[in-house]
C-alpha positions in Angstrom: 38.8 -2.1 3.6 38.7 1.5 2.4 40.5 3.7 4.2 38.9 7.0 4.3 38.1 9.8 6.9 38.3 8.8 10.5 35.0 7.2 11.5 32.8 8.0 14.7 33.3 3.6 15.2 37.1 4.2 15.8 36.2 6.9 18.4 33.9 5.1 20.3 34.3 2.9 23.6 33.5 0.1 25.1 30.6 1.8 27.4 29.6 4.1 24.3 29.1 0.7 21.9 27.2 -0.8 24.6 25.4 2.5 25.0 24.8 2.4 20.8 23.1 -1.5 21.1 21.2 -0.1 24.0 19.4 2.7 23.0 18.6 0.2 19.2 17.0 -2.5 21.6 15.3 0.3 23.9 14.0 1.8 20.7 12.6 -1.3 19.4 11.2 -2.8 23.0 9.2 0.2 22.8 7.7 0.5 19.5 6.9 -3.4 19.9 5.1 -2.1 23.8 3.6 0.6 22.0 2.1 -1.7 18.6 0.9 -4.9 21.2 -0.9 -1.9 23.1 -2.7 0.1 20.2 -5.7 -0.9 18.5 -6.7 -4.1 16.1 -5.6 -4.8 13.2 -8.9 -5.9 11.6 -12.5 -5.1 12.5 -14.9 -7.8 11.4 -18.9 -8.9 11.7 -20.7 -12.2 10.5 -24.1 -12.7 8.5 -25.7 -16.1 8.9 -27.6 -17.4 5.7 -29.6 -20.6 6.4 -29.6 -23.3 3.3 -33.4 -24.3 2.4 -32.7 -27.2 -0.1 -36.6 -27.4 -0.3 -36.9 -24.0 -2.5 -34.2 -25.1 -4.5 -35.4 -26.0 -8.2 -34.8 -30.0 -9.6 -32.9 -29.5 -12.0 -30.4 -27.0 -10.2 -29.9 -29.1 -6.8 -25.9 -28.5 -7.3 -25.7 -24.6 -7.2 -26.6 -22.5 -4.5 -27.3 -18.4 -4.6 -26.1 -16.0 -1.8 -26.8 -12.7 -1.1 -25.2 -10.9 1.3 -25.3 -6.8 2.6 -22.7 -5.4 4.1 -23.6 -2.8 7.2 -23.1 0.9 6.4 -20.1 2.7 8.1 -17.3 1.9 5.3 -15.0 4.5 4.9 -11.3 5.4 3.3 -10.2 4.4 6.4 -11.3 1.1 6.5 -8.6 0.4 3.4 -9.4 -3.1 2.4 -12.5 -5.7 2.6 -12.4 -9.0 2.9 -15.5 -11.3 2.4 -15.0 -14.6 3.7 -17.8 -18.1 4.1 -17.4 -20.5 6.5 -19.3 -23.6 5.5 -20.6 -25.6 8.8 -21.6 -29.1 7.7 -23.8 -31.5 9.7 -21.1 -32.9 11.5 -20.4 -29.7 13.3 -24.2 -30.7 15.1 -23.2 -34.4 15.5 -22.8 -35.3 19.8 -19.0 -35.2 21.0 -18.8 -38.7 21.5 -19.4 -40.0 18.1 -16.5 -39.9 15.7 -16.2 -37.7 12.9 -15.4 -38.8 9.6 -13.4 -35.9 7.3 -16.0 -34.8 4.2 -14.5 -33.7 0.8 -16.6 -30.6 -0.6 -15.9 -29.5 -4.1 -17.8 -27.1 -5.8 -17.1 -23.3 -8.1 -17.3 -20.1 -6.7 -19.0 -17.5 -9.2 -18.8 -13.9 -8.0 -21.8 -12.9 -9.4 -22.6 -9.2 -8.9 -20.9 -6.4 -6.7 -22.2 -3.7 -6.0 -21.7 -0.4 -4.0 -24.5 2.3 -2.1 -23.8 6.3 -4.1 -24.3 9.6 -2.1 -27.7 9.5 -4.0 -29.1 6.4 -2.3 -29.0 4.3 -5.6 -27.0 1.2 -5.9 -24.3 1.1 -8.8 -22.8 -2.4 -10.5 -19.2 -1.6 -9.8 -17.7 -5.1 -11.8 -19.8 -5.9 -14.9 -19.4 -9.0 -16.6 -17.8 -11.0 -13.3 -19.7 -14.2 -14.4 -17.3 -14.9 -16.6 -15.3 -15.9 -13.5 -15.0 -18.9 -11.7 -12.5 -20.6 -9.4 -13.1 -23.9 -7.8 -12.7 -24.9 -4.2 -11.8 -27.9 -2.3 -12.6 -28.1 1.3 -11.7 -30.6 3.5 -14.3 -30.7 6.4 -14.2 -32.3 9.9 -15.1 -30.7 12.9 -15.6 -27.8 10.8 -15.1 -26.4 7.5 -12.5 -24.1 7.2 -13.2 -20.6 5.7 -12.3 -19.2 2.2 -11.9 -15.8 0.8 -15.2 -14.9 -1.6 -13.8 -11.6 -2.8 -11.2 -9.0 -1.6 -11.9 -5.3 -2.3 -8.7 -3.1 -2.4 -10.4 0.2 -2.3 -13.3 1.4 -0.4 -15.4 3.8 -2.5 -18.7 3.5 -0.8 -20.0 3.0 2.3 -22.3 -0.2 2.1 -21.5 -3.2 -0.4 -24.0 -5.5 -1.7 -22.5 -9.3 -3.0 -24.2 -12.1 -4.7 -21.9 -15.0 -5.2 -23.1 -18.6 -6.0 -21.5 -22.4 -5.3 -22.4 -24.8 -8.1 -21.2 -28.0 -8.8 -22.0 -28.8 -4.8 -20.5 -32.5 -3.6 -22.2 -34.0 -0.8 -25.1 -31.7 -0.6 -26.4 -33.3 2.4 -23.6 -32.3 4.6 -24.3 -28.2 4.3 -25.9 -27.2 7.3 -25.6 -23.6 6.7 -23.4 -20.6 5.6 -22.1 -17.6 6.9 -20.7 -14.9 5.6 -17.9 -12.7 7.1 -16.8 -8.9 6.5 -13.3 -8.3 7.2 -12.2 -4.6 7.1 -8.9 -2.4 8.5 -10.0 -1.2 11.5 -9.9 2.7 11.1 -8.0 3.4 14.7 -5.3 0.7 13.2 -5.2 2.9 9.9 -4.9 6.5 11.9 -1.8 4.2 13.8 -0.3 3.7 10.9 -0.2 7.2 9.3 0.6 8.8 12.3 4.3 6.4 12.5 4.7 6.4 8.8 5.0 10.1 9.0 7.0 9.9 12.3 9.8 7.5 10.6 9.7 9.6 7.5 10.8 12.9 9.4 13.1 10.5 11.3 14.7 9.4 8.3 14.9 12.8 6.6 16.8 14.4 9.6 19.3 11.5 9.8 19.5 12.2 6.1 20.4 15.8 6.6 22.8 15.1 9.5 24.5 12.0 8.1 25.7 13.9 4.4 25.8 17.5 6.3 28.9 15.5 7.7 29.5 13.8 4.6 29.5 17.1 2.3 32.8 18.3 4.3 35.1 15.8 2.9 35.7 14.9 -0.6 33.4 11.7 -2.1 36.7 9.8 -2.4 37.5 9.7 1.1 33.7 8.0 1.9 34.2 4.9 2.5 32.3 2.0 1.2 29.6 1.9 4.0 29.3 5.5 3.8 28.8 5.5 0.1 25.9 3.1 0.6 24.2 4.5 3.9 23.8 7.6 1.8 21.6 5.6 -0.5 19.9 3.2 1.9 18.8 6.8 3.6 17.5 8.1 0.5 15.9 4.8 -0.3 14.3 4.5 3.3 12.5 7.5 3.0 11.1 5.2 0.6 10.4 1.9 2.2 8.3 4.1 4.6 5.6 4.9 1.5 5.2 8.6 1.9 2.5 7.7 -1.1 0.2 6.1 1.5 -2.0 8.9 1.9 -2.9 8.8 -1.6 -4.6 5.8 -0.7 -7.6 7.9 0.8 -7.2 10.6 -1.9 -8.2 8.7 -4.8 -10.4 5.8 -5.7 -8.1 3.6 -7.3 -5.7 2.4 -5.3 -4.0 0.3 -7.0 -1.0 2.5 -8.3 -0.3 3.3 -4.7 0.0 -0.7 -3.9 2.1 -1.3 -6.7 4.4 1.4 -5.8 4.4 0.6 -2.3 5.8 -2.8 -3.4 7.9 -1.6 -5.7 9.4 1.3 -3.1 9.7 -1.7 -0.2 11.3 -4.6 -2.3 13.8 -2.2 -3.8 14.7 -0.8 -0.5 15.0 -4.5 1.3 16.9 -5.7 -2.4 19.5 -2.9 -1.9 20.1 -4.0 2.1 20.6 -7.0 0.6 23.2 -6.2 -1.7 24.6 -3.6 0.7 25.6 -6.6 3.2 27.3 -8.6 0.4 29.2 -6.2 -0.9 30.6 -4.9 2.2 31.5 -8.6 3.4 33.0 -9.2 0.5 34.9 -6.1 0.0 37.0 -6.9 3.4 39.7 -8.8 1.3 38.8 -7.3 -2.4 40.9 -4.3 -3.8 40.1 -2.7 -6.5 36.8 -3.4 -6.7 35.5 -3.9 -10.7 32.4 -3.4 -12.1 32.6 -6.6 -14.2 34.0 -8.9 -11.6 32.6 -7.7 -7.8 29.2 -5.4 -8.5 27.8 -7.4 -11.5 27.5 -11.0 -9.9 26.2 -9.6 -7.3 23.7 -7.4 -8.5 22.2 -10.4 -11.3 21.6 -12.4 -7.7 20.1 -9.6 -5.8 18.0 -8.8 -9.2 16.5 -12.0 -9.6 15.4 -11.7 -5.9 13.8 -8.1 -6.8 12.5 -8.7 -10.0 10.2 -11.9 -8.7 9.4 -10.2 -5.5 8.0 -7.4 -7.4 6.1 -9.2 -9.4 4.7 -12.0 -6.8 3.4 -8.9 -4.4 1.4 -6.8 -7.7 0.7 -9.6 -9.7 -2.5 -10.2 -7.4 -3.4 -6.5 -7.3 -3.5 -5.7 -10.8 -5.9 -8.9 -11.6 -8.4 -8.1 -8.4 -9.0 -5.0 -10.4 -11.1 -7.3 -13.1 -11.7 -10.0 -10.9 -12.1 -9.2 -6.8 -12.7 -12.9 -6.6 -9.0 -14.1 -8.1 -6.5 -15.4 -5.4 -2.4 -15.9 -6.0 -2.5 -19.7 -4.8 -5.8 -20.8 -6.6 -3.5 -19.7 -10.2 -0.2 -20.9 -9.1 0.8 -22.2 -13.0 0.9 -18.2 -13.2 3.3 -17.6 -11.1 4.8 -20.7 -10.1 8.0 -19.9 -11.8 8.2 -16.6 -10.8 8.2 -18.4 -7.2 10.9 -20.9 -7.8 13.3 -18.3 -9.5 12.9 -16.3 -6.0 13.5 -19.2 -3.6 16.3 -20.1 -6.1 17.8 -16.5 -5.9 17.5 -16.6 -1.8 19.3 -19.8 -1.5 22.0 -18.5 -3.7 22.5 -15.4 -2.0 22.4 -17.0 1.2 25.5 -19.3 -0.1 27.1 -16.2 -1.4 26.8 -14.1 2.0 27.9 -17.3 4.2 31.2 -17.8 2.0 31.9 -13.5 2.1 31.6 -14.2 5.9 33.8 -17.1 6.4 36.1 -15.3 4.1 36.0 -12.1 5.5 36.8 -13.7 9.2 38.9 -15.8 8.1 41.3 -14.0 6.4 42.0 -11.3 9.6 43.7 -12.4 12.4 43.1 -9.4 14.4 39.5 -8.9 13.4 38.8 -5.5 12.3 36.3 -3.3 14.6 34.5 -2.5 11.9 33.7 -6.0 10.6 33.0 -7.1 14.4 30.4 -4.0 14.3 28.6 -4.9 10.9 28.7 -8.2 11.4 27.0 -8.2 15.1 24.4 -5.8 14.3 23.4 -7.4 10.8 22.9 -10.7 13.2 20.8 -9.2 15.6 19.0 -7.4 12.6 18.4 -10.9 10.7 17.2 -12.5 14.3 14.4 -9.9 15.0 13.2 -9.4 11.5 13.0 -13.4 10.7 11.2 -13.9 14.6 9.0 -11.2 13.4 8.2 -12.8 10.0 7.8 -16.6 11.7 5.5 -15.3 14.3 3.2 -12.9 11.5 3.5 -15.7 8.7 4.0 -19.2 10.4 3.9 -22.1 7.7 2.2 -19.8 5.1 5.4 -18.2 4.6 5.8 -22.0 2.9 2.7 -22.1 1.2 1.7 -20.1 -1.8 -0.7 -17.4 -0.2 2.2 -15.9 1.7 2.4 -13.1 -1.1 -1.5 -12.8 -1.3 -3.3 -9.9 -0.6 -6.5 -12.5 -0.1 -4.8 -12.2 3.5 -4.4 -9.7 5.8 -0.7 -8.2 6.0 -1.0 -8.0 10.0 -2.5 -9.5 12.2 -2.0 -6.8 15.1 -0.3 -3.7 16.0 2.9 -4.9 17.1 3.6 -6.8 14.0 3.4 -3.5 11.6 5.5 -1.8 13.8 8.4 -4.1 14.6 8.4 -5.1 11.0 9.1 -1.3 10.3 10.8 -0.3 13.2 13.7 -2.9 13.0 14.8 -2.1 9.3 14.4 1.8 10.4 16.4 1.7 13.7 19.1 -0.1 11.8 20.0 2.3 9.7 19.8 5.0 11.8 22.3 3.2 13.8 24.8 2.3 11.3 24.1 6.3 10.1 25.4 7.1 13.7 28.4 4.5 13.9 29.9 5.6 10.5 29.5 9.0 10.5 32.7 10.9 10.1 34.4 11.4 13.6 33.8 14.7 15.6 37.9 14.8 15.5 37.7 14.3 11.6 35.2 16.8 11.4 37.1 19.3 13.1 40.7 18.8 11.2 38.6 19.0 7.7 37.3 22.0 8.7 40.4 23.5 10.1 42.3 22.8 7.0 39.4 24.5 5.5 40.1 27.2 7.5 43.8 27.2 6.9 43.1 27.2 3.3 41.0 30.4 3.0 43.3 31.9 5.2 46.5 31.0 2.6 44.4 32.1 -0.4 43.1 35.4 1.3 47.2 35.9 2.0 47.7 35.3 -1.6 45.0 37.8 -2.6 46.5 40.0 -0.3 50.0 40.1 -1.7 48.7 40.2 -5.0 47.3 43.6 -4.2 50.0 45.2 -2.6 52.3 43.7 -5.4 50.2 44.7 -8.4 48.6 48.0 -7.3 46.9 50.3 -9.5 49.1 52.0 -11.6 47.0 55.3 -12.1 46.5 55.8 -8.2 50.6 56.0 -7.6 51.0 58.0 -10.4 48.3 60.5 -8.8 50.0 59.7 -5.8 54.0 61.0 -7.3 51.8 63.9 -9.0 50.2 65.6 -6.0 53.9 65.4 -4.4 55.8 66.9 -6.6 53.3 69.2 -6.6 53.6 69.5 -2.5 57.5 69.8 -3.2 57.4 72.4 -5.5 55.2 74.8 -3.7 
């Protein structure tokens, strides 16, 4: 590995590195304490629309018409709404004892009209033309019917919504007992939450920042080595993945240029992490390091992974901004490539990073201290932040919808900040660990020192030697003049 300046990892003992991994656990146990103690995620009411097939007209017995009005109180804060029907057929009536049979109900949703309450009192159409729309549904009901997403609504503009959506093509008719209608929003104590630590992690970062190439700036860039050379960018890139955009969220009405660059700013920073690891495992045992024959691979893999991340997390933003009604998994020959080419990608790098590893131990009898570091702390980081994406996303992580913004991106406190908290206190850590040496510090600036001293010497003699010419001969001038009086 690169041999540079003398790290702080080689100064550090046994009872300081346990001292490092303690205060990274303590940090996290209490931002997880903190997040399972604040406020909910989601505040939510329901509407109950009864089903009166008796006013419904002969010839239009398979569609049904909804209208639903949301309560006033929306706000900036609430972020996002989500408009959900839960279908509850007869069996959901039927006694406990009596077996239930599982119905099929298919049918198309058509968004019909949305719109939003002015300042003036006056309601405004805020998606013309949304007939034009349709997606079809399946629902398999039996105990109950389980609940879809009618619309999602990435900005709030106003503060009451009026819908009108309708089912047609209805299947089994008969078994519709009644509809209702939920109204899903960001809680607005949740949303102050989460400015309040995205600006606590962003002034975090930028004084680590500071510290870490304040430090850095006192040796020369080729004496950095190869984790130094990266931490300076993860930092930078950090700053980042903590979206100092978000409060352009509230400043404007739409919002979608600050979701797409908050998915742009997060899957660049988690790509480079990425590729940060496997270059660093596999530069144990690689010397000199070529463009052509270490970075590229390595960066086509890690690219593949960014480019269909990217593009799985905004492709549902940009077309709710015609259609609130379109969901990622009801158009999956859109995408479905895009989601095979990342799955393809991830197993690839995870054969790449496993073979770097087994290398990298393998090849060092006395294991170096700074491999036994990375490699312990990358484990522990990889543990948390997949227990933290199991328990948020369960099987839908499997499923198509675990890139839609149809679903909520939390589902309480704790999640949000572990899943930011983890990737945070990492690099702060490894900013700490490989940071130059206090010792290093102190020789760099002692030869410094030692060579402003030698060049001040030189100046110095240069003045004594090469004095003004004029001023001696004033000098020999007023003497002989002394002399001769």
């Amino acid at each position: 590995m690169d041999q540079g300046a003398q790290l702080r990892l080689h100064s550090l003992t046994k009872r300081q590195f346990l001292l490092v991994f303690l205060g990274f656990f303590v940090a996290f146990t209490i931002t997880a304490i903190i997040g399972a103690a604040g406020p909910k995620v989601l505040s939510s009411y329901e509407q109950h629309l009864g089903v009166d097939w008796a006013e419904v007209p002969s010839n239009k017995t398979d569609t049904i018409v909804f209208s639903g009005t949301s309560l006033p109180g929306f706000s900036s804060f609430s972020q996002e709404i989500w408009l959900r029907c839960i279908i509850h057929s007869q069996e959901d009536a039927s006694p406990a004892n009596l077996p239930r049979q599982q119905q099929l109900i298919k049918f198309l949703l058509r968004v019909v009209s949305i719109r939003g309450l002015t300042g003036e009192g006056t309601w405004t159409d805020l998606y013309p033309g949304l007939e034009r729309f349709g997606h079809s549904r399946n629902l398999k009901c039996h105990e109950t019917c389980p609940s879809f997403v009618v619309l999602h609504l990435g900005n709030i503009a106003h503060s009451q919504y009026d819908v009108t959506f309708l089912l047609s093509g209805l299947q089994n008719q008969d078994a519709i007992e009644n509809i209702t209608i939920q109204w899903d929003y960001f809680s607005p104590e949740f949303t102050q939450m989460q400015i309040w630590f995205q600006f606590i992690f962003i002034v975090l970062t930028f004084i680590t920042t500071f510290q870490f190439m304040r430090n850095l700036n006192k040796f020369c860039v080729k004496e950095w080595c190869l984790e130094q050379k990266w931490l300076s960018l993860l930092l930078l890139l950090l700053v980042l993945y903590n979206n100092p955009l978000f409060p352009l969220h509230f400043l404007t009405k739409q919002a979608w240029g600050e979701r797409f660059f908050e998915a742009l700013f997060k899957s660049t920073f988690v790509c480079s992490l990425l590729l940060f690891w496997l270059c660093t495992m596999h530069a144990i045992n690689v010397c000199p390091r070529k463009l052509a024959s270490f970075y590229l691979p390595k960066v086509l893999v890690v690219g593949l992974v960014w480019l269909s991340a990217l593009t799985l997390l905004s492709w549902e933003e940009y077309n709710t901004l015609s259609d609130p009604g379109y969901q990622l998994h009801l158009d999956t020959s859109s995408f479905e490539a895009w989601k095979v080419v990342f799955y393809v990608s991830i197993g690839i790098y995870l054969f790449y990073l496993v073979y770097a590893t087994i290398r990298a131990f393998g090849t060092q009898s006395p294991i170096d201290l700074r491999l036994k570091f990375f490699s312990t702390l990358l484990i522990v980081v990889v543990v948390v932040s997949c227990t933290v994406l199991v328990i948020t996303f369960g099987k839908q992580s499997l499923e198509p919808s675990f890139v839609s913004a149809s679903l909520p991106r939390y589902q309480n406190s704790a999640e949000f900040l572990t899943l930011i908290g983890v990737l945070n206190y990492y690099v702060y850590t490894m900013a700490y660990v490989y940071a130059p040496a206090p010792s290093a510090i102190k020789d760099s600036e002692m030869q410094s020192n030692s060579s402003f001293a030698r060049l001040h010497a030189v100046e110095t003699e240069e003045d004594i030697t090469y004095s003004d010419p004029a001023v001696d001969d004033d000098d020999e001038f007023s003497l002989w003049s002394r002399s001769g009086k």
